[in-house]
C-alpha positions as a Markdown table, in Angstrom:
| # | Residue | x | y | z |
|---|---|---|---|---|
| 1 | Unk | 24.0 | -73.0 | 87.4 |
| 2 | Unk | 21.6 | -75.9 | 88.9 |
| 3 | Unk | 22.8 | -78.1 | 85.7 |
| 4 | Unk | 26.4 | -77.2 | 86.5 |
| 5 | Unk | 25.3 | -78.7 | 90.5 |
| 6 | Unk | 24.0 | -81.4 | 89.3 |
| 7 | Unk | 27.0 | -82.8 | 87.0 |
| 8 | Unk | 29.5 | -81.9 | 90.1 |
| 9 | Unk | 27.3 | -84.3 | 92.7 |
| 10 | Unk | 26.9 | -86.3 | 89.8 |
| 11 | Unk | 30.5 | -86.4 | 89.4 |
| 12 | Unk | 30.8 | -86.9 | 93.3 |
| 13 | Unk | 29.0 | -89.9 | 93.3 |
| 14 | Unk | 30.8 | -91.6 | 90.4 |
| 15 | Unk | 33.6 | -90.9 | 92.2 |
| 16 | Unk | 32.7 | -92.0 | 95.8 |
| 17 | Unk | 30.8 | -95.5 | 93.7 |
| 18 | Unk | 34.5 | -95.9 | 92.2 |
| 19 | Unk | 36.3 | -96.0 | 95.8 |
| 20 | Unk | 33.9 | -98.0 | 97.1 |
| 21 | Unk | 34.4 | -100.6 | 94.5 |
| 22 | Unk | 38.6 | -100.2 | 94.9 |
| 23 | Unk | 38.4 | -102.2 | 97.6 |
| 24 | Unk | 40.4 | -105.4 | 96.6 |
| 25 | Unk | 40.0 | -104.8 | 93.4 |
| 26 | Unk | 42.5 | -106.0 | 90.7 |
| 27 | Unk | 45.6 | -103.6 | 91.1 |
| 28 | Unk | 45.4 | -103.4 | 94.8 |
| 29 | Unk | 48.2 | -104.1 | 97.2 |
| 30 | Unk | 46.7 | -105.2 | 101.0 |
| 31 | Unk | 48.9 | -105.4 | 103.7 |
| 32 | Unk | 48.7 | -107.1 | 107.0 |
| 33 | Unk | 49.9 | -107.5 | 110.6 |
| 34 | Unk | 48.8 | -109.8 | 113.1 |
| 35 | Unk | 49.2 | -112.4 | 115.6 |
| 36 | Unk | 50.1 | -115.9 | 114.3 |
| 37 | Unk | 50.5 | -119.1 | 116.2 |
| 38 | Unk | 51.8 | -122.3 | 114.9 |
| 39 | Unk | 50.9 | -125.7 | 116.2 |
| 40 | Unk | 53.1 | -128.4 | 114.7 |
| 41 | Unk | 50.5 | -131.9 | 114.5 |
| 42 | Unk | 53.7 | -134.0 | 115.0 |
| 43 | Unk | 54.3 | -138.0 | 113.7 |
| 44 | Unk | 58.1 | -138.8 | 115.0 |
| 45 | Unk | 60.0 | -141.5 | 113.7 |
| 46 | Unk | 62.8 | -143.0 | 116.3 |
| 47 | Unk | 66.4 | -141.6 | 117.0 |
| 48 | Unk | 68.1 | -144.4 | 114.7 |
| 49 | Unk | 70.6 | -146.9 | 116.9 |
| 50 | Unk | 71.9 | -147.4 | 119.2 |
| 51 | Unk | 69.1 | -145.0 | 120.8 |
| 52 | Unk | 66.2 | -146.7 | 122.9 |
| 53 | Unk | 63.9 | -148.6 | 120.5 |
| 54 | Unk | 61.0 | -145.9 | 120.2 |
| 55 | Unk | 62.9 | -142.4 | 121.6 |
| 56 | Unk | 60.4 | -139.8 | 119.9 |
| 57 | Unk | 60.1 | -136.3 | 119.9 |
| 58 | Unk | 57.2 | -134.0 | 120.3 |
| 59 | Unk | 57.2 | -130.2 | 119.4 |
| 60 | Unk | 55.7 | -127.1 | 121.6 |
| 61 | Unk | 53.8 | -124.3 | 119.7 |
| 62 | Unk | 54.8 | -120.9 | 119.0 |
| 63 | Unk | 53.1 | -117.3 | 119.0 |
| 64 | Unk | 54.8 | -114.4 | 116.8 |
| 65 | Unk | 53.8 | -111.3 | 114.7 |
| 66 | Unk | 53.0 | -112.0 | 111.3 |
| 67 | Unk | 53.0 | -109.8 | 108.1 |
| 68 | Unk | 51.5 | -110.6 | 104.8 |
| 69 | Unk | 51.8 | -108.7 | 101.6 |
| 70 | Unk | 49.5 | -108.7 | 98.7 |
| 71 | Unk | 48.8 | -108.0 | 95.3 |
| 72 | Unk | 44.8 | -108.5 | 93.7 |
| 73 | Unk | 46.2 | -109.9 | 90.0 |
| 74 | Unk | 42.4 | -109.4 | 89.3 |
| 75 | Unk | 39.4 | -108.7 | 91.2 |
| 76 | Unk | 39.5 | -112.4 | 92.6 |
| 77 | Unk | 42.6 | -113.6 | 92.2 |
| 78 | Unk | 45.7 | -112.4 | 94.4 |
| 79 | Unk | 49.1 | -113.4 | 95.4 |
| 80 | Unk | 50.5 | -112.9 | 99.0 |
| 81 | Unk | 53.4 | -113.3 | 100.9 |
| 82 | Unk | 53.4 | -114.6 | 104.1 |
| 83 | Unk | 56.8 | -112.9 | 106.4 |
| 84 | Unk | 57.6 | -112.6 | 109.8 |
| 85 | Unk | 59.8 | -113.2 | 113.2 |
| 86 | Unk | 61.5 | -116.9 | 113.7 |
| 87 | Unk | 59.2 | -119.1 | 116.0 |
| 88 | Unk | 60.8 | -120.4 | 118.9 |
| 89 | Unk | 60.0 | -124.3 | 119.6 |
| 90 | Unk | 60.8 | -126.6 | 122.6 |
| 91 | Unk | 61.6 | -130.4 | 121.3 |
| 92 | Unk | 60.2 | -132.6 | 124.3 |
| 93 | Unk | 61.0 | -136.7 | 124.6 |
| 94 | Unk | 58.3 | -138.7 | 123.4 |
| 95 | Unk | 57.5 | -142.5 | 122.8 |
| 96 | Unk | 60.4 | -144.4 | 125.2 |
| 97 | Unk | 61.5 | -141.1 | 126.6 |
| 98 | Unk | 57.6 | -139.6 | 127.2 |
| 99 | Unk | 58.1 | -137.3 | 130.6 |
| 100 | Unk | 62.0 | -136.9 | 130.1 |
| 101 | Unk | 61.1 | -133.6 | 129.2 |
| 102 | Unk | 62.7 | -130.6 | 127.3 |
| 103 | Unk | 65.5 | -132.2 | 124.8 |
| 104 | Unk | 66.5 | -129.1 | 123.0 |
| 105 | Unk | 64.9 | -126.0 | 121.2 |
| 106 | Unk | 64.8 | -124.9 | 117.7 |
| 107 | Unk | 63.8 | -121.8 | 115.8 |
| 108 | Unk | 62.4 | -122.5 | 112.6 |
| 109 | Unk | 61.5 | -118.9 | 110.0 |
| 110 | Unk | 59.3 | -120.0 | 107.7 |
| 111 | Unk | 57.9 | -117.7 | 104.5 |
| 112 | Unk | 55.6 | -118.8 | 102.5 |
| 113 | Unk | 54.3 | -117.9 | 98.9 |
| 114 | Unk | 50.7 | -118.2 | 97.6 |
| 115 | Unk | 48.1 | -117.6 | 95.1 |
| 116 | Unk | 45.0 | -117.3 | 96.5 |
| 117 | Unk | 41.3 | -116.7 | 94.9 |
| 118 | Unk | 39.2 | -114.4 | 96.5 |
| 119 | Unk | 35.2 | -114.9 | 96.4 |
| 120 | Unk | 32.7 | -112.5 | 96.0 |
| 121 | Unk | 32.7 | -109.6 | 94.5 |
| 122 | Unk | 35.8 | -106.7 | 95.2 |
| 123 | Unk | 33.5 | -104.7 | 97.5 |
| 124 | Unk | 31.8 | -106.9 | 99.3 |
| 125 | Unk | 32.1 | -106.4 | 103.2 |
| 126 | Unk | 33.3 | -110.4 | 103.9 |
| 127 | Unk | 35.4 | -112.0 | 101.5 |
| 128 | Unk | 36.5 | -115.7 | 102.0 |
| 129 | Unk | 39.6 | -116.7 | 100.1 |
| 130 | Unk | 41.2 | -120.1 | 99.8 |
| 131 | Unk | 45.3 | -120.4 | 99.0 |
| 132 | Unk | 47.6 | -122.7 | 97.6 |
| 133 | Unk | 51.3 | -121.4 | 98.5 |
| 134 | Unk | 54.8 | -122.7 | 98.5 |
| 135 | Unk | 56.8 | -122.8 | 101.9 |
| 136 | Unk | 60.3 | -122.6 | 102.6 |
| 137 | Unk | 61.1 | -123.6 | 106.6 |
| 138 | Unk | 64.8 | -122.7 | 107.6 |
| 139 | Unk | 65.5 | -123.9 | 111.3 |
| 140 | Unk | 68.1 | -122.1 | 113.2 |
| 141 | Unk | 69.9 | -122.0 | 116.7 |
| 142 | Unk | 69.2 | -125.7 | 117.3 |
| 143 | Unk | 70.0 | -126.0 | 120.9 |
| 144 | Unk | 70.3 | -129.2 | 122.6 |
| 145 | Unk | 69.9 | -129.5 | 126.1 |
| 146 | Unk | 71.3 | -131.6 | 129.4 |
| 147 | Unk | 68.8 | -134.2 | 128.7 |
| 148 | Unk | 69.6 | -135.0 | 125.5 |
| 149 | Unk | 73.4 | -135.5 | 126.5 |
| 150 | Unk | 71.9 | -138.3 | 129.1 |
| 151 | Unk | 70.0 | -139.9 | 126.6 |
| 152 | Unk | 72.0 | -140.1 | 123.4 |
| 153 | Unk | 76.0 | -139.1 | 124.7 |
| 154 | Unk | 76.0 | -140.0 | 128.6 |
| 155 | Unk | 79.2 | -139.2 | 130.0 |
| 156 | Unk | 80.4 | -137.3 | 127.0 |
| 157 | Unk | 80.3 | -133.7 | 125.4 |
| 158 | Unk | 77.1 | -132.2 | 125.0 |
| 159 | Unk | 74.8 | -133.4 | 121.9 |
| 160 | Unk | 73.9 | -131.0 | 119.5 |
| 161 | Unk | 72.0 | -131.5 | 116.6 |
| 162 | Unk | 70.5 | -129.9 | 113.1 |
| 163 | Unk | 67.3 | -130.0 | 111.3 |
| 164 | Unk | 67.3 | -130.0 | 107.6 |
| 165 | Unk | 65.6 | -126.9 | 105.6 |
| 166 | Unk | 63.5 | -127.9 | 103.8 |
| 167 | Unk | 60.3 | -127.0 | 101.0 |
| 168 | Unk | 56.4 | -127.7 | 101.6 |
| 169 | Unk | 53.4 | -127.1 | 99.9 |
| 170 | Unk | 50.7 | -125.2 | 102.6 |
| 171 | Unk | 47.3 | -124.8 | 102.2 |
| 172 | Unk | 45.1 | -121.7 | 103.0 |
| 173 | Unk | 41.3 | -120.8 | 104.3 |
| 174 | Unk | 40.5 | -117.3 | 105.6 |
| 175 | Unk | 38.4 | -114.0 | 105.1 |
| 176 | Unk | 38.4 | -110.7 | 105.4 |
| 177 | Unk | 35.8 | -108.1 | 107.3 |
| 178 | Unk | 35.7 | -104.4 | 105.8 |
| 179 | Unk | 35.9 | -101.8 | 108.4 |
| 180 | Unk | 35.8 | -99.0 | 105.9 |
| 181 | Unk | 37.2 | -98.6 | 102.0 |
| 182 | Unk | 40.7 | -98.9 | 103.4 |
| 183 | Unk | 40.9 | -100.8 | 106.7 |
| 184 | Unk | 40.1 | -104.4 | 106.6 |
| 185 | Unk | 40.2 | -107.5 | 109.4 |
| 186 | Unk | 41.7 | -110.6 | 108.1 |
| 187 | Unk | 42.0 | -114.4 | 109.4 |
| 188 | Unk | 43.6 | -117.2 | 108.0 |
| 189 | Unk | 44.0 | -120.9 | 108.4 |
| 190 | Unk | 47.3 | -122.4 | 107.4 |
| 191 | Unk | 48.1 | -126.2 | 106.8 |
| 192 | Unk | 51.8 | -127.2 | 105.9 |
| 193 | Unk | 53.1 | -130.6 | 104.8 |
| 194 | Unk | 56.4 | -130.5 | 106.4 |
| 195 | Unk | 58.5 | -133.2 | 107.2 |
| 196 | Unk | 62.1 | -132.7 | 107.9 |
| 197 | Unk | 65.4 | -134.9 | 109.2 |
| 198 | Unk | 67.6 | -134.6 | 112.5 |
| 199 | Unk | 70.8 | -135.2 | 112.6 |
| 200 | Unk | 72.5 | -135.6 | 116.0 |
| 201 | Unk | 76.2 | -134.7 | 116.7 |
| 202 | Unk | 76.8 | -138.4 | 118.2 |
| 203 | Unk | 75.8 | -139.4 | 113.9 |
| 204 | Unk | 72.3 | -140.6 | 114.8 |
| 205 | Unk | 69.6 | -139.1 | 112.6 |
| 206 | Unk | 65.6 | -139.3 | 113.1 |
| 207 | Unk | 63.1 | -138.2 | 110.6 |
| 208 | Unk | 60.2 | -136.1 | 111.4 |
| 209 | Unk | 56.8 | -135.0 | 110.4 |
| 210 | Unk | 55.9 | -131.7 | 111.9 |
| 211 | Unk | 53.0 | -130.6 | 109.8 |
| 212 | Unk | 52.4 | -127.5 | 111.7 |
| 213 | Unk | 48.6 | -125.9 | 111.6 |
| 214 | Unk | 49.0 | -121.9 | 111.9 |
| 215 | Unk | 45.9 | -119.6 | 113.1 |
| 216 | Unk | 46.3 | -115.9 | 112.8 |
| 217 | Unk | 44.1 | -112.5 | 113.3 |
| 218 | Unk | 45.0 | -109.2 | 111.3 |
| 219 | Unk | 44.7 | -106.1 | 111.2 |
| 220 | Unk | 44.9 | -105.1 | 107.3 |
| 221 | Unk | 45.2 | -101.7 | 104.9 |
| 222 | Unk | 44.6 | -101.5 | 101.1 |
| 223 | Unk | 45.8 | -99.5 | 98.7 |
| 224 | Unk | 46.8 | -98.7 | 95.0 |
| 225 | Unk | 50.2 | -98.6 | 94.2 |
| 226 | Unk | 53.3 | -97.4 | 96.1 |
């Protein structure tokens, strides 16, 4: 009877020691939702002529939820997928037009791809990660506003104008804190090389670099299989 004990707690233990190790180990899927915010770092060309020499553009930031997927490959190297909600950006006159304010807004959904390697081993408590992913922004609902009418169409209809879609390679730094064998805290760093082309309604176009820098917090969950 005390042999038959032992071999059960021994059994226990193997299996509590297997768990443990689970943890982002290769076959896991992790999940996360958190809080992202994107900063575009932006270098505007000019609105081409007959616009005022140097008419520039500057771009607001943007805070949404953001949800990641996934999958450890092996016990250090996983691919994710970044998803989420369309950020929401103001366009504001820059260069020549500095203080003309608001010009137009654009949303902008952008979901990215990467592989990642994950240091350490799968059950330590912090694991850094680095990521190399593949980005594909899609702007919507460009919107332009009074101001840009006055600048580029005065006296005439209102000037719209669209923002090309366009692919980018992004670059990834972050870690994740273990709460226990399932929950998990995750940040990230994001870098995108993004630049992109407007094209106004009155046939003017100007090319931008947004380069956008996105910081995020997460929750995260991990589990085998579905």
């Amino acid at each position: 009877m005390k042999n038959t004990v032992k071999l059960l707690a021994l059994a226990a233990a193997l299996t509590v020691a297997s768990a443990a190790s689970a943890q982002q180990s290769a076959g896991t899927w992790l999940g996360t939702l958190g809080i992202n915010k994107i900063t575009p770092k932006v270098d505007s060309g000019d609105v081409s002529a007959p616009a005022l020499p140097g008419t520039k553009a500057d771009v607001s930031s943007d805070t949404k939820p953001r949800f990641a997927i996934a999958y450890m490959v092996t016990d250090n190297i996983a691919a994710e997928l970044d998803l989420g909600l369309p950020y929401k950006h103001d366009l504001i006159g820059s260069g020549a037009i500095q203080g003309t304010g608001k010009v137009g807004t654009s949303e902008v959904l952008p979901p990215t791809a990467f592989v990642q390697y994950r240091f350490l081993p799968a059950n330590s408590k912090f694991r850094p990660y680095v990521g190399l992913g593949l980005t594909y922004a899609m702007f919507q609902k460009e919107t332009g506003s009074g101001q840009l009418t006055a600048l580029l169409n005065t006296g005439g209809p209102g000037t719209t104008f669209k923002l090309d879609d366009k692919w980018a390679m992004s670059y990834q730094i972050g870690g994740t804190m273990k709460i226990n064998e399932k929950w998990f805290i995750d940040a990230t760093v994001i870098k995108t090389k993004l630049k992109t082309v407007v094209h106004f309604s009155t046939g003017q176009t100007q090319d931008v670099r947004l380069d956008p820098l996105a910081v995020s917090v997460s929750v995260g969950y991990n589990f085998k299989g579905f």
